[in-house]
C-alpha positions in Angstrom: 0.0 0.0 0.0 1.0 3.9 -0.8 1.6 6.1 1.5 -1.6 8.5 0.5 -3.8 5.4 0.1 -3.3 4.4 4.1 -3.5 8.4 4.8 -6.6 8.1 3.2 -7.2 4.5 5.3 -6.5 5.6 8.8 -8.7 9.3 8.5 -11.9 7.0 7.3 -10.8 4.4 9.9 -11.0 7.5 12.6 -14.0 8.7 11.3 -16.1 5.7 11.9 -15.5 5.9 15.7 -16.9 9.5 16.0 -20.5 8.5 16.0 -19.5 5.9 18.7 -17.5 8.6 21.0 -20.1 11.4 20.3 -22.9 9.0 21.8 -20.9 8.4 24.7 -20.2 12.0 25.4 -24.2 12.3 25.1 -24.6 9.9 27.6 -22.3 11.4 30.4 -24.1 14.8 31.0 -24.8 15.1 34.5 -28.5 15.6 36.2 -29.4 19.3 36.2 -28.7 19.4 40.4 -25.8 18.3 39.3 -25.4 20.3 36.6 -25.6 23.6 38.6 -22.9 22.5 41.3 -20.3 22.0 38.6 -20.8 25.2 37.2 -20.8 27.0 40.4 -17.4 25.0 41.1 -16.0 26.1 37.9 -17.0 30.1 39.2 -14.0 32.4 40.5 -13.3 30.7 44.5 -13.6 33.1 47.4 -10.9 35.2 47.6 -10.3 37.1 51.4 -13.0 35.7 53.7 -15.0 32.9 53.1 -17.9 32.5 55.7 -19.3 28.7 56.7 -21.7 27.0 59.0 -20.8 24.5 61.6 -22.8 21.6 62.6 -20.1 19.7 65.2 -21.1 16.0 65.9 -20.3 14.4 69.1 -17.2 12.9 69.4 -17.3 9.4 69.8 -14.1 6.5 70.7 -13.6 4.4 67.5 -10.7 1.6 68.6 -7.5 3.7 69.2 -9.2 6.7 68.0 -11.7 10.1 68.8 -13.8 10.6 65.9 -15.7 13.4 65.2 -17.9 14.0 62.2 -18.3 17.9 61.2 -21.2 18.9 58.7 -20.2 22.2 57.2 -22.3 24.3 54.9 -21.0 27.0 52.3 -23.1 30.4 53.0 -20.3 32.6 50.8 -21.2 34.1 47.4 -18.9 31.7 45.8 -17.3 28.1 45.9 -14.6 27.8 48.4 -11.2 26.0 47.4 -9.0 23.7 49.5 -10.7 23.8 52.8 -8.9 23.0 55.7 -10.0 21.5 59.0 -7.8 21.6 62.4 -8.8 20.0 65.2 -7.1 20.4 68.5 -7.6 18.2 71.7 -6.9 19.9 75.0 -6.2 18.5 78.6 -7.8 20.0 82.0 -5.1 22.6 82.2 -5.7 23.9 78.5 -2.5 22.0 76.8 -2.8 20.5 73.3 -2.3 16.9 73.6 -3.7 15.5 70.1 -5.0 16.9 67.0 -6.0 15.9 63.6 -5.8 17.3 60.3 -8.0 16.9 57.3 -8.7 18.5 53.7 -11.5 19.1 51.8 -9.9 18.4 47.7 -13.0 19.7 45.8 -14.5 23.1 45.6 -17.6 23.2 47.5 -20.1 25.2 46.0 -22.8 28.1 47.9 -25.2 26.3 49.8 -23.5 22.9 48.9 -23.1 20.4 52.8 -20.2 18.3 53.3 -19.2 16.4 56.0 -15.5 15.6 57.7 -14.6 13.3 59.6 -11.1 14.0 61.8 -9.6 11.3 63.8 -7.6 11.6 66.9 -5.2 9.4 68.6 -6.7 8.8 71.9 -4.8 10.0 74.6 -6.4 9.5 78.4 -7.1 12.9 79.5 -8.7 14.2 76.7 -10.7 17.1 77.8 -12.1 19.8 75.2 -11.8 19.9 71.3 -11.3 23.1 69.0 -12.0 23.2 65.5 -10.2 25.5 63.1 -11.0 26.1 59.7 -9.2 27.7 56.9 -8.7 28.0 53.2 -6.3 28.1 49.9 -7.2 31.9 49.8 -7.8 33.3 53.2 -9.7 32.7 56.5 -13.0 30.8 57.1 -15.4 32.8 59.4 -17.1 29.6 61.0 -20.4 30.2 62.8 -21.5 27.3 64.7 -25.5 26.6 64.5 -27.7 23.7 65.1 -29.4 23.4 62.3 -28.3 25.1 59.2 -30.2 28.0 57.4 -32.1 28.1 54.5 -30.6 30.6 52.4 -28.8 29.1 48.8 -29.3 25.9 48.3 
């Protein structure tokens, strides 16, 4: 075979599969809920101050470790990127004995709930928790509530 005759050969061979790929692209489109979180995650993130609410679970002893699970609701104008959540164990006389660290990887979009879960060694004079909250671009005013509002949703 030629050269331009299996040019020719190989663009008709490609061509055949668009239909296939095309139908498959169809059939990936998200729900519309779904739909408007992804766009709101592709919107500028907060920049400065980014402002949250807090629902804190109890804290409960899982094997070696204190787990707590934190629900945490976006009330900020726009997504919020790379949020960050400290949490800090404390004895009787106010010295940190045990923390935990965890990261939220996805944007999370106004009005969008998440939940965290930190996990603590267990140390045995555990005595009061602190949670601390921050972000790739700025602070996180965290408002703690017991039932979240409903604003954006």
């Amino acid at each position: 075979m030629n050269r331009p005759a299996f040019g020719t050969a190989a663009v008709l061979c490609a061509l055949a599969f668009v239909p296939a790929i095309s139908a498959q692209a169809a059939k990936a489109t998200p729900a519309t809920g779904q739909r408007a979180v992804s766009k709101a995650r592709m919107a500028t993130p907060v920049k400065g101050t980014a402002y949250i609410e807090v629902i804190q679970g109890a804290s409960k002893v899982v094997g070696k470790d204190m787990v707590t699970v934190t629900k945490v609701k976006n009330v900020s104008n726009g997504p919020i990127a790379g949020l960050r959540v400290d949490e800090f164990w404390y004895d009787h006389k106010l010295v940190s004995i045990s923390g935990d660290t965890q990261r939220v990887r996805a944007p999370i979009a106004p009005g969008e709930i998440i939940e965290v879960t930190t996990k603590s060694p267990v140390k045995p004079d555990f005595y009061k928790s602190q949670m601390l909250f921050t972000h790739a671009n700025g602070k996180v005013n965290a408002k703690g509530v017991r039932k979240f509002t409903e604003g954006k949703k």
